[in-house]
N, C-alpha and C positions, 0 to 999 in steps of 0.2 A: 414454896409456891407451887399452883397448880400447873402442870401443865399444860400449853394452851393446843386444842384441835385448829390443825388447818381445815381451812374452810371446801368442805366438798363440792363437786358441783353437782348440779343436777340438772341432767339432761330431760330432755321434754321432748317427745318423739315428732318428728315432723316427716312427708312423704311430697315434696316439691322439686320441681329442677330448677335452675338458677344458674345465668353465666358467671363462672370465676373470670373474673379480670386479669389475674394474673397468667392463668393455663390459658387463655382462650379458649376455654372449651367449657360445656356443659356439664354442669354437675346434676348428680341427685343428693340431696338432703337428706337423711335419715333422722337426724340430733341435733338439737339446739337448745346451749341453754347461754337463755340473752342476760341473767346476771352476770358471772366471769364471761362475755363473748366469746362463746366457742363454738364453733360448728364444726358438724362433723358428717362427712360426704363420702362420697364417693364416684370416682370421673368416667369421663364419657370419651371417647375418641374413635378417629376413622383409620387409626394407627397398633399396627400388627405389634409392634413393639414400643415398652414406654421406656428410658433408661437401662433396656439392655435386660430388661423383663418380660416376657410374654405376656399379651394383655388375653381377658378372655372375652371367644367370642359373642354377642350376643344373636337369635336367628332372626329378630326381625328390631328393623331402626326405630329406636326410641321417637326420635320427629319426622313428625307427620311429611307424606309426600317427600321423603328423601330416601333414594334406592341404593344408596351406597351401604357398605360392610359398615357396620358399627362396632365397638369393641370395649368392654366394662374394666378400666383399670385395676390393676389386682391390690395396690397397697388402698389405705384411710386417709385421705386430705383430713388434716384437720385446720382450722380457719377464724376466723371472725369474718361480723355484718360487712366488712370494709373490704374485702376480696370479694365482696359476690354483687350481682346486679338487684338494685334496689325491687324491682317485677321479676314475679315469677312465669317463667317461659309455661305458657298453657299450649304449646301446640305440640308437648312430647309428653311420655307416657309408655309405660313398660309394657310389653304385651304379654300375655296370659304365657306363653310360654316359656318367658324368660322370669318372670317375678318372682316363681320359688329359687332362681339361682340368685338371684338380688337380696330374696329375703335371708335365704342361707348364708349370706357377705355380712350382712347385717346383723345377725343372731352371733355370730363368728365374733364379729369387729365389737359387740358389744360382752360377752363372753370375755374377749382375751382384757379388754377394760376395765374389767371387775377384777378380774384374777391379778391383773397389775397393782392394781390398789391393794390389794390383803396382806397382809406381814405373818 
C-alpha cells in the first residue's frame, strides 16, 4: 500500500489587524489559510513584558490618536476565524518606521515554518 501524504497547508499572505478575543488585544495578521483554519499573527500590546519575555518596542502606536508606548509581542499566535473579530480594525496601521522590523518577524516566523516541516 501506498503511503498516504498529510495534507499541507497552505498559507495565503494577509496584512490586517483584528481584535483576538481571547488576548484582548490587537493583532496583526500576516497568514491565513481558511481551508485547515489557521491563522497566523502576531500581537500588539501597551505591556513592557508578556509572560516573563521582553516584548519589543515599537517607535510610533500602531492606532490612530493613541499616545501611549506600544509594544510588538515577540513569539507567533497561532489561531483560527473563532479567536479574532469578525471587522477588521481600519483605524491601525504600522508606520514607515517600524514595518521593516514587522516584516523581518514575518520573513523569520515564516522561514523557521518551512524549516519545521522538512525531514
Amino acid at each position: 500500500m501506498a503511503r498516504r501524504k498529510k495534507p499541507t497547508k497552505r498559507y495565503k499572505p494577509r496584512n490586517e489587524f483584528r481584535f483576538n478575543i481571547n488576548a484582548e488585544h490587537p493583532n496583526y495578521i500576516f497568514e491565513v489559510d481558511e481551508e485547515h483554519d489557521a491563522w497566523r499573527a502576531i500581537g500588539i500590546t501597551h505591556e513592557e513584558e508578556t509572560f516573563g519575555v521582553k516584548n519589543t518596542p515599537l517607535k510610533v502606536n500602531p492606532k490612530k490618536n493613541d499616545g501611549r508606548k506600544s509594544y510588538m509581542r515577540n513569539g507567533i499566535i497561532n489561531g483560527n476565524h473563532g479567536d479574532y473579530s469578525k471587522k477588521i480594525m481600519k483605524n491601525m496601521k504600522f508606520s514607515d518606521e517600524d514595518f521593516p522590523n514587522v516584516k523581518a518577524k514575518v520573513r523569520n516566523a515564516k522561514k523557521n515554518r518551512k524549516k519545521g516541516t522538512k525531514k
